[in-house]
Residue frames as qw, qx, qy, qz and C-alpha x, y, z in Angstrom:
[[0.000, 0.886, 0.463, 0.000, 0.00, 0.00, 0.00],
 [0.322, 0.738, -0.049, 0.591, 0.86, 3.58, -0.68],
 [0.575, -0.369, -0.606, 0.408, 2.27, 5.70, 2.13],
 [0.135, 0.365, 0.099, -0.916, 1.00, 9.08, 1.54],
 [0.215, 0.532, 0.813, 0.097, -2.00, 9.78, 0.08],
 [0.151, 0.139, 0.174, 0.963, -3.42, 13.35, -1.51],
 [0.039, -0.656, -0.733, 0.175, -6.27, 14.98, 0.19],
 [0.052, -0.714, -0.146, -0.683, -8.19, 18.77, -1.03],
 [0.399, -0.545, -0.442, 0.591, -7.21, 21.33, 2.13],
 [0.070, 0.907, 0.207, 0.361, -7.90, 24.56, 2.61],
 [0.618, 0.071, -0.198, 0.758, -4.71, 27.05, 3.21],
 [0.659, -0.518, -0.450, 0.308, -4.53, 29.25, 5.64],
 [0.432, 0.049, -0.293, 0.852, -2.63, 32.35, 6.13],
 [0.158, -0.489, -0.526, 0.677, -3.24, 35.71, 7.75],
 [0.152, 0.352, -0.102, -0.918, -4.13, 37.48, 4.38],
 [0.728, 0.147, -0.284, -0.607, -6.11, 35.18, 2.39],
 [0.539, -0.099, 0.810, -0.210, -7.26, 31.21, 2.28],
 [0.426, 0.418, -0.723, -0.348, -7.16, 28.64, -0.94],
 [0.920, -0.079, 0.355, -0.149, -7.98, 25.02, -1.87],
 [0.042, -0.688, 0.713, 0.129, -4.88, 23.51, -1.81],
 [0.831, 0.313, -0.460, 0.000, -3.48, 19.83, -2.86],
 [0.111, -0.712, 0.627, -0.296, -1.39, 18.01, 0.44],
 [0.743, 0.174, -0.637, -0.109, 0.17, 14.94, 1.01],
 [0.758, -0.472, 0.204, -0.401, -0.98, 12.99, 3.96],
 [0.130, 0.240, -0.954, 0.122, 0.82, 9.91, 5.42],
 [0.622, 0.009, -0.629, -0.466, -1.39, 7.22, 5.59],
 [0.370, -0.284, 0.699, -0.542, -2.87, 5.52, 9.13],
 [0.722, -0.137, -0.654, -0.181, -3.86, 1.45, 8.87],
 [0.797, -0.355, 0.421, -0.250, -5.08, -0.68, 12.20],
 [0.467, 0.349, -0.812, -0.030, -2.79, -3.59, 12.00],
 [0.791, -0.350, 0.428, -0.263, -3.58, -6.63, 14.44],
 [0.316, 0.601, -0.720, 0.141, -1.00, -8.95, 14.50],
 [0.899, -0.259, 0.064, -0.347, -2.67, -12.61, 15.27],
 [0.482, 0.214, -0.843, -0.109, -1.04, -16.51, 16.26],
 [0.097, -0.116, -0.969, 0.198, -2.50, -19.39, 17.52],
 [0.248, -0.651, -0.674, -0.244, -6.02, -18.20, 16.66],
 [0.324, -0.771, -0.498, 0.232, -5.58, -15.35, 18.63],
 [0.192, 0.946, -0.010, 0.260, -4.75, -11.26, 18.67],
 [0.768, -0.447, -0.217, 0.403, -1.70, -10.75, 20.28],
 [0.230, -0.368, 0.090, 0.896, -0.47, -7.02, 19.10],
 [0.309, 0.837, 0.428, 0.144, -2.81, -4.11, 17.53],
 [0.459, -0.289, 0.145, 0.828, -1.48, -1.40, 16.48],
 [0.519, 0.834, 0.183, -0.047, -2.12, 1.79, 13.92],
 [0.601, -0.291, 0.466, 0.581, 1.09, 2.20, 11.39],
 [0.316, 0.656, -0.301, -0.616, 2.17, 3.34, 8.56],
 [0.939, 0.231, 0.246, -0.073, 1.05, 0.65, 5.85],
 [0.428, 0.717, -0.543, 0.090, 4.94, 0.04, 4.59],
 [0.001, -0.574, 0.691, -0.439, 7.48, -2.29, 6.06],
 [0.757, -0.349, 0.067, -0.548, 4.57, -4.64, 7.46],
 [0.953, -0.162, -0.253, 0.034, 6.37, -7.62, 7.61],
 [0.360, 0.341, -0.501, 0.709, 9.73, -5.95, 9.01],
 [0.358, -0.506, 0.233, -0.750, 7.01, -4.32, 12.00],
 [0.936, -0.310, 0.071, -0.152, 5.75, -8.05, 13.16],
 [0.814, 0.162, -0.510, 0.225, 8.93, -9.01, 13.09],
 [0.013, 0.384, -0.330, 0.862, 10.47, -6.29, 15.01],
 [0.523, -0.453, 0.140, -0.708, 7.53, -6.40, 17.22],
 [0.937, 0.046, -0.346, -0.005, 7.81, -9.83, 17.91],
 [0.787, 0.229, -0.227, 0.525, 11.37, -9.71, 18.48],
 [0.054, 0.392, -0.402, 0.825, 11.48, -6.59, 21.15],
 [0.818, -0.324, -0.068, -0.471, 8.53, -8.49, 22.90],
 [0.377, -0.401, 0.807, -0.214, 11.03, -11.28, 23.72],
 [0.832, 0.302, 0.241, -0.398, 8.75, -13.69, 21.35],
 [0.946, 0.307, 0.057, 0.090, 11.35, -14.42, 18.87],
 [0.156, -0.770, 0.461, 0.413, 15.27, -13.90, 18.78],
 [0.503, -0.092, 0.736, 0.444, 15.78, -16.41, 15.35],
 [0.287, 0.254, -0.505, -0.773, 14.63, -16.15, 11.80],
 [0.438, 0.019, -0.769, -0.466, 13.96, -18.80, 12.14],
 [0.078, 0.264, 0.743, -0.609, 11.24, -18.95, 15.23],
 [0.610, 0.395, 0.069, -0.683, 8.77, -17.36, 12.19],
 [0.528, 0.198, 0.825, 0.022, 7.57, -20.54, 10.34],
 [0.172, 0.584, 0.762, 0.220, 4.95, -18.68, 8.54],
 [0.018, 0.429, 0.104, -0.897, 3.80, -14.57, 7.82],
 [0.093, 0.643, 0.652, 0.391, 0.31, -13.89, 5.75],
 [0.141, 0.400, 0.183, -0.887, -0.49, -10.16, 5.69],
 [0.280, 0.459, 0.787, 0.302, -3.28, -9.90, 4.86],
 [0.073, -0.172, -0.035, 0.982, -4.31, -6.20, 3.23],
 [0.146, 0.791, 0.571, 0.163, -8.17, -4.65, 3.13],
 [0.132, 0.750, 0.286, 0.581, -9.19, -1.06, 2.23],
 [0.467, -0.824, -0.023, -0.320, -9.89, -0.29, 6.09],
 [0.779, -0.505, 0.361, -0.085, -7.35, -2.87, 8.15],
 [0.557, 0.362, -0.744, 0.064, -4.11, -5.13, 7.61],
 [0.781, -0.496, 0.305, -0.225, -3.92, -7.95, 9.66],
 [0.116, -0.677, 0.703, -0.184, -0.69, -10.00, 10.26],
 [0.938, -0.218, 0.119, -0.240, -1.19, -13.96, 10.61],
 [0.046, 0.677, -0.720, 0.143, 2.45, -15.38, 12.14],
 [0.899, -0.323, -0.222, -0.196, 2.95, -18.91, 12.52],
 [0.444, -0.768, 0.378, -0.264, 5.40, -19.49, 15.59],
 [0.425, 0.226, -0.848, 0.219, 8.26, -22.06, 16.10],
 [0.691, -0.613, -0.383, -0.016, 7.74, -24.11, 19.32],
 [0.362, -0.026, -0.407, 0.838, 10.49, -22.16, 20.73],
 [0.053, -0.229, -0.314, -0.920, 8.26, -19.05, 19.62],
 [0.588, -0.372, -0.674, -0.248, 5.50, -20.56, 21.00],
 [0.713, -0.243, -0.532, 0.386, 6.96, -21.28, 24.14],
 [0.334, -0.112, -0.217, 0.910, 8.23, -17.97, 24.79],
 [0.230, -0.455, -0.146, -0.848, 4.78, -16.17, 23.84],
 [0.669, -0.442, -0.553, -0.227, 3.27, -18.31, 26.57],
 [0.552, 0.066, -0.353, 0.753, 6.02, -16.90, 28.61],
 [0.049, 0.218, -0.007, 0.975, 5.53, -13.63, 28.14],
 [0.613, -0.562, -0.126, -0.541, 1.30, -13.59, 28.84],
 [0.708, -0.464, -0.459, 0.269, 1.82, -16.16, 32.07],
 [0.322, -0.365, -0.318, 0.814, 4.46, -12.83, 33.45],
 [0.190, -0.350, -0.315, -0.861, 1.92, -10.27, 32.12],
 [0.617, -0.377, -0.682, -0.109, -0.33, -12.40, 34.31],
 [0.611, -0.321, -0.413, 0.595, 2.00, -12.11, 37.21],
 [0.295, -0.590, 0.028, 0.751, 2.66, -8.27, 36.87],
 [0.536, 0.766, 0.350, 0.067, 1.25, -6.25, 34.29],
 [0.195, 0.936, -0.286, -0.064, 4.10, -3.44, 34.32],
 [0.657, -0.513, 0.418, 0.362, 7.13, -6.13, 34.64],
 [0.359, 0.749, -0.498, -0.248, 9.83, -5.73, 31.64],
 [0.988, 0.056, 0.143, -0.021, 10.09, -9.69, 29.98],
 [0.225, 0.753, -0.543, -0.296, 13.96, -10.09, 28.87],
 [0.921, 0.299, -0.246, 0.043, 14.49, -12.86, 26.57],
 [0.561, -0.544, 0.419, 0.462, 18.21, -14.55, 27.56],
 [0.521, 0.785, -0.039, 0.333, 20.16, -12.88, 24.27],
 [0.602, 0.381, -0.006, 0.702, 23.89, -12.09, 23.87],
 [0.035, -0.898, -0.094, 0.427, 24.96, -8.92, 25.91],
 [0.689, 0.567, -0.114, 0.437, 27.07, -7.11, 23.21],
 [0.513, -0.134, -0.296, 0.794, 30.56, -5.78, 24.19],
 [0.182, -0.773, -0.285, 0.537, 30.97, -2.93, 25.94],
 [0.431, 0.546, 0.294, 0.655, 31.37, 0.20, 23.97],
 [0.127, -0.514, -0.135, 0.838, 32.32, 4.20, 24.14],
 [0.332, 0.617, 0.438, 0.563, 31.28, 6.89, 21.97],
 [0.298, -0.028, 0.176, 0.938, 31.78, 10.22, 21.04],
 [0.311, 0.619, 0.206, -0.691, 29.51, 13.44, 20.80],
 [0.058, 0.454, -0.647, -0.610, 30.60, 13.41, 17.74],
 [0.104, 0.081, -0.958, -0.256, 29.99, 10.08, 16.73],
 [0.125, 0.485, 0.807, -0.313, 26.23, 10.36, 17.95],
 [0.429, 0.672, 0.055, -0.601, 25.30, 13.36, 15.98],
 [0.081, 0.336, -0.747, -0.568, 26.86, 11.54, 12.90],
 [0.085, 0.149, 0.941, 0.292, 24.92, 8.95, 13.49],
 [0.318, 0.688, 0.524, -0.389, 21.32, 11.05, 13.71],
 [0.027, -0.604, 0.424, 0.674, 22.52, 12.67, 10.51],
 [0.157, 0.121, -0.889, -0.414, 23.03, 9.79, 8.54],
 [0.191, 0.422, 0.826, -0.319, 19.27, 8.85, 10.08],
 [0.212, 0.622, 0.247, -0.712, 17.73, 12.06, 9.40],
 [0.251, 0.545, -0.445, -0.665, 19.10, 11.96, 5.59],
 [0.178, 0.045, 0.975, 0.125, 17.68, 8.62, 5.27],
 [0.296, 0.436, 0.461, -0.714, 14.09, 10.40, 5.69],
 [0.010, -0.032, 0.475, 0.879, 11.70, 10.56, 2.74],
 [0.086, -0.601, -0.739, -0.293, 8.44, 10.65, 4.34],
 [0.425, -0.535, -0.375, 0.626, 9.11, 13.22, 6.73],
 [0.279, -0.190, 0.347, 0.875, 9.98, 15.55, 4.46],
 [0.227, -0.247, -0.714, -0.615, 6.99, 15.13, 2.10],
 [0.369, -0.670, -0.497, -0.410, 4.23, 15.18, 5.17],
 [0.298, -0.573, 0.330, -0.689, 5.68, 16.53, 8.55],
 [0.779, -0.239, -0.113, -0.569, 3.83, 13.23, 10.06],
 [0.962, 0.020, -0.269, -0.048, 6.04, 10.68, 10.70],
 [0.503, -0.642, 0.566, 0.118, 9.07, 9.31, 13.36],
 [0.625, 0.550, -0.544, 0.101, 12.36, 7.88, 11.82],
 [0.672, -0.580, 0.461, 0.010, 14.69, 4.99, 13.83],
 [0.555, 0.670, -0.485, 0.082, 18.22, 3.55, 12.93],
 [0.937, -0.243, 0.224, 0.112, 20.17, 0.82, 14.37],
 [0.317, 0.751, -0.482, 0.322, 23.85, 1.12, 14.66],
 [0.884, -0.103, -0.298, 0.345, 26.51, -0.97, 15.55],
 [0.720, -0.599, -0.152, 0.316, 29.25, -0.04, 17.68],
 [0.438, -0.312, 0.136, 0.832, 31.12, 1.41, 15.37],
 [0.164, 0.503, -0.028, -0.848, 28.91, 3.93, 14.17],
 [0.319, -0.066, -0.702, -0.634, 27.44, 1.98, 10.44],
 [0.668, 0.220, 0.143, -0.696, 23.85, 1.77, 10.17],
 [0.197, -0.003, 0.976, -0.090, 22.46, -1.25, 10.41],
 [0.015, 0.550, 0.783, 0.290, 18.52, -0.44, 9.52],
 [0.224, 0.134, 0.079, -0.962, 16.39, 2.88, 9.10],
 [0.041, -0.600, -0.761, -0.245, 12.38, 3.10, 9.06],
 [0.074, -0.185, -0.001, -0.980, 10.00, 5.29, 8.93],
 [0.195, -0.400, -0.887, -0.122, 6.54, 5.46, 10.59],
 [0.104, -0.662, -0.155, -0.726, 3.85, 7.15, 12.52],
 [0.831, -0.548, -0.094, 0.011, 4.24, 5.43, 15.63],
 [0.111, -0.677, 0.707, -0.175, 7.94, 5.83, 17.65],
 [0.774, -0.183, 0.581, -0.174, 7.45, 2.43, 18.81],
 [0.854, 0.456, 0.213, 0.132, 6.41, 0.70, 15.13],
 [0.425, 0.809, -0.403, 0.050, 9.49, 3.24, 13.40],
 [0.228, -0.699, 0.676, -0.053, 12.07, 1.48, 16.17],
 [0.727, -0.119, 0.629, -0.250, 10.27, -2.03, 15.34],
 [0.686, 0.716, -0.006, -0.130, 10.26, -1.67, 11.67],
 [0.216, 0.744, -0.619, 0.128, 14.24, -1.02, 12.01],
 [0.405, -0.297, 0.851, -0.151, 14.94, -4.24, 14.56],
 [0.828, 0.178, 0.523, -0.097, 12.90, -6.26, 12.15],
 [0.560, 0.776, -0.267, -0.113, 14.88, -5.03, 8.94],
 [0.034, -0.592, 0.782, -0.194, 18.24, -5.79, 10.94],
 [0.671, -0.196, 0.667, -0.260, 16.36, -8.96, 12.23],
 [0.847, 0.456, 0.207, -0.177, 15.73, -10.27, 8.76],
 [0.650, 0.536, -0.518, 0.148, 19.64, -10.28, 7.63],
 [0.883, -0.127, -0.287, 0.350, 20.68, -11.77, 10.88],
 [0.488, 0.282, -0.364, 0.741, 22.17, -8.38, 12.50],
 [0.446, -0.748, -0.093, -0.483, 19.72, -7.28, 14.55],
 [0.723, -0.455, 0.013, 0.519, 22.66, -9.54, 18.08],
 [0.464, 0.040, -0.064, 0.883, 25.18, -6.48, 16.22],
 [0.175, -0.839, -0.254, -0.449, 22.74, -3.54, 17.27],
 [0.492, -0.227, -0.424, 0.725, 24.68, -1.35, 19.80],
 [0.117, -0.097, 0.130, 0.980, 22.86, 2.15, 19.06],
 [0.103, 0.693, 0.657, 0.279, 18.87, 3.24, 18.30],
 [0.095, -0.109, -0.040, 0.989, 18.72, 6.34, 17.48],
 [0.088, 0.519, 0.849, 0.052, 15.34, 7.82, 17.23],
 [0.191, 0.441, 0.223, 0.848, 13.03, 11.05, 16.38],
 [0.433, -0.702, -0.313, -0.471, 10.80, 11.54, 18.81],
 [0.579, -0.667, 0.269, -0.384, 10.47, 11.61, 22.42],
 [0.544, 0.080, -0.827, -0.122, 11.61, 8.97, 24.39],
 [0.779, -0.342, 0.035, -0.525, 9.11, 7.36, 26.31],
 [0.645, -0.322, 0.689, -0.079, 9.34, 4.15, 28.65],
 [0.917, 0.257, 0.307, -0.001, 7.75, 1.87, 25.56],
 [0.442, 0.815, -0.372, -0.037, 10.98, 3.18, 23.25],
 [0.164, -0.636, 0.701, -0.278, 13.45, 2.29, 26.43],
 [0.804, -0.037, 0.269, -0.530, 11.63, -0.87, 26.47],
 [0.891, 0.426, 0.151, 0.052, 12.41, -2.18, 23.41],
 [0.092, 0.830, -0.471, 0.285, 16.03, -0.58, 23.93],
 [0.427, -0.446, 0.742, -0.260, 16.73, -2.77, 27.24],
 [0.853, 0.068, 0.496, -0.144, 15.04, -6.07, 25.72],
 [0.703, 0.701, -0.119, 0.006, 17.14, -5.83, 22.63],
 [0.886, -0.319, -0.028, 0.336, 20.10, -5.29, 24.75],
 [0.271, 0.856, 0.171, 0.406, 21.12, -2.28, 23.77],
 [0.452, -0.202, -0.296, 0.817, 23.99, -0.05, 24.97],
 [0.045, -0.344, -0.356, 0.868, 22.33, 3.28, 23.97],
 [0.135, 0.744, 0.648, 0.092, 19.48, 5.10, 23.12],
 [0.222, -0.417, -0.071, 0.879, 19.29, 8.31, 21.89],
 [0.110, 0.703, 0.686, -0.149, 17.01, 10.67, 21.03],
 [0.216, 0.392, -0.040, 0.893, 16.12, 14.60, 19.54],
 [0.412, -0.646, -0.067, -0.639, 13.70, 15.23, 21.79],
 [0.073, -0.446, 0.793, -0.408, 14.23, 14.51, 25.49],
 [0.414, -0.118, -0.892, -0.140, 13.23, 11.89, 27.64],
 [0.591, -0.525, -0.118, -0.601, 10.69, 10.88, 30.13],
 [0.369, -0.636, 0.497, -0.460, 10.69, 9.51, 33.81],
 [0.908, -0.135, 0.359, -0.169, 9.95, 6.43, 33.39],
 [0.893, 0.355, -0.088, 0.262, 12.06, 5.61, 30.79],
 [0.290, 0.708, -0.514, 0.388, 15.17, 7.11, 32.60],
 [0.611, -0.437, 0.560, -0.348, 14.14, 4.96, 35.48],
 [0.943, 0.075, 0.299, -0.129, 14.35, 2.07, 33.18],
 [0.449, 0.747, -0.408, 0.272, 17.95, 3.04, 31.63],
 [0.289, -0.725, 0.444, -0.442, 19.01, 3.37, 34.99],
 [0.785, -0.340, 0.363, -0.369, 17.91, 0.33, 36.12],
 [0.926, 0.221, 0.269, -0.143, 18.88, -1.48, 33.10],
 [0.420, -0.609, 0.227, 0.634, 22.08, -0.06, 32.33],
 [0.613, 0.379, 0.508, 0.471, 21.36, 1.73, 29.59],
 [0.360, -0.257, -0.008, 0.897, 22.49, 4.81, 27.93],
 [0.167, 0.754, 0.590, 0.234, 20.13, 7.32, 27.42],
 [0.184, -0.184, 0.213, 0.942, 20.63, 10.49, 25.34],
 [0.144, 0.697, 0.700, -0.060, 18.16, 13.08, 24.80],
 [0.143, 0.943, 0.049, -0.297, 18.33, 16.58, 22.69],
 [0.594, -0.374, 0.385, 0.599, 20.63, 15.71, 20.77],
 [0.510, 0.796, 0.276, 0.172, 21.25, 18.29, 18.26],
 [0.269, 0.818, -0.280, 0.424, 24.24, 20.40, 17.10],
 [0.469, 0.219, -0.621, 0.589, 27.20, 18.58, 19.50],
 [0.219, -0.285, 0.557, -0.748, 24.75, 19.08, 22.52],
 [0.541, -0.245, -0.596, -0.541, 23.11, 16.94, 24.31],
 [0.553, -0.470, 0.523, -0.446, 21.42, 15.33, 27.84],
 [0.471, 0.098, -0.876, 0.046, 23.05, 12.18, 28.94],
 [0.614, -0.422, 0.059, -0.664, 20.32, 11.07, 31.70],
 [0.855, -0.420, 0.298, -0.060, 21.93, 7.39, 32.90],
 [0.772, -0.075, 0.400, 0.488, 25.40, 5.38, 32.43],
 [0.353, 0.912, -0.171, -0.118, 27.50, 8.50, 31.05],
 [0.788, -0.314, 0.462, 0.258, 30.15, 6.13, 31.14],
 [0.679, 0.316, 0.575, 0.330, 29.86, 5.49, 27.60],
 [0.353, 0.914, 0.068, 0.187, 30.27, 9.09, 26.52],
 [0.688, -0.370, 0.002, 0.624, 33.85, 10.19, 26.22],
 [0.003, -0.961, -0.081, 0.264, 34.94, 13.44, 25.45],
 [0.662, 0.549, -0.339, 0.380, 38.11, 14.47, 23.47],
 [0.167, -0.628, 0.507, -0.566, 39.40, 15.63, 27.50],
 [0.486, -0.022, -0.848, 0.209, 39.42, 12.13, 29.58],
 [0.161, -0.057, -0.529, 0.831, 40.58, 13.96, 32.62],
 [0.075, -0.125, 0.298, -0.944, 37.18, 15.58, 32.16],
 [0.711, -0.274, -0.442, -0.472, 34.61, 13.02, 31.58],
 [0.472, 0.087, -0.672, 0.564, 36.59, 11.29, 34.79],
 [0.084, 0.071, -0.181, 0.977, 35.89, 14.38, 36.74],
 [0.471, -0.220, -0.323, -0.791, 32.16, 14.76, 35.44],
 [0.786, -0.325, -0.451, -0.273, 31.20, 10.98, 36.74],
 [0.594, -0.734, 0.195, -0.265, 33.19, 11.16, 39.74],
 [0.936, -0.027, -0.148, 0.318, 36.01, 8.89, 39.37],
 [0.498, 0.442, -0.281, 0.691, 38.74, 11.43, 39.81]]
């Protein structure tokens, strides 16, 4: 399906007003079903759809293989896509996981056992490069105003996967299911992301295993309590070589040592 669409508005300004021509990004309901049942709704940009169930899947803690999806029918009407996944028994196993501690504790955070990746540093620098090379990936943004962008980056700074969407959440899930579909989504050290960041972003950040997160816009409490907790790095405003580092500034190093030392208390 398309992902903009052309709709008659009427323009605005303070001296006069016009019927205009503007391109809209497109909103679909997705529901995302196995075993005969719903197990993720959603509204998305209709693109990507089979990169978003993975991705969603696959920051849920539901699948960490290719090969844990058997089976993927999307099916597309006028009004709705829907998603039918069929599930390894690992896949299985682990969704049965996940509702039984949903059960237990609706707010607990499931983490699949996965791979930590090595440790890593980075650079101001090297974090605005990489929202750059995001940003210029863009080409719905640009065209309607309407949509978040995420990127996946390894450790040493190369993009791994970019999406676009209208959801933060779906854009970061779209990108872990691109990476998840060649098999690099275990070298993800980096999500960079447009929007806010919220707990569900940090979420899928800490269950991925992620060293950092970073953001242009800043973050929220709950998701810096869940950095914190989870030792992840979380960067917010980042724009033009500035930015807030809100847990584990470890990982940021400065060209001055002596002064990042200094900053976290070690000197």
């Amino acid at each position: 399906m398309d992902e903009t669409i052309i709709r008659s508005i009427h323009r605005v300004n303070q001296i006069c007003s016009g019927l205009e021509e503007d391109l809209l990004a497109v909103e679909m309901p997705l529901a995302i079903e196995s075993e005969g049942r719903v197990i993720l709704r959603t509204l998305c940009t209709p693109t990507m759809i089979g990169e978003l169930v993975a991705g969603a899947l696959y920051t849920e803690g539901i699948i960490g293989a290719p090969g844990d999806i058997h089976s993927m029918i999307i099916e597309t009407k006028p009004d709705e896509l829907r998603a039918i996944v069929g599930l390894s028994r690992k896949g299985q196993c682990m969704l049965a996981s996940l509702d039984h501690a949903r059960d237990v504790d609706t707010t607990r955070l499931f983490l699949p056992e996965r791979p930590v990746p090595p440790e890593a540093i980075f650079s101001p620098s090297m974090l605005n490069t990489m929202m750059r090379t995001m940003e210029g990936k863009q080409s719905v943004f640009p065209k309607t105003g309407a949509t978040h962008s995420a990127a996946l980056f390894d450790s040493h700074g190369f993009m791994l996967s970019h999406a676009e969407d209208l959801g933060r959440h779906n854009a970061l899930d779209k990108a872990f299911g691109a990476a998840f579909a060649d098999g690099r989504a275990c070298k993800a050290s980096v999500a960079m992301v447009t929007s806010r960041i919220s707990y569900e972003v940090c979420r899928k950040a800490v269950a991925a295993r992620l060293r950092c997160l970073a953001g242009i816009s800043a973050a929220t409490s709950m998701a810096v309590d869940w950095a914190e907790r989870h030792d992840l790095t979380l960067v917010g405003r980042l724009r033009a070589g500035r930015m807030n580092v809100y847990s584990h500034p470890r990982r940021l190093r400065l060209q001055d040592d002596t002064q990042v030392a200094l900053k976290n208390g070690v000197a």
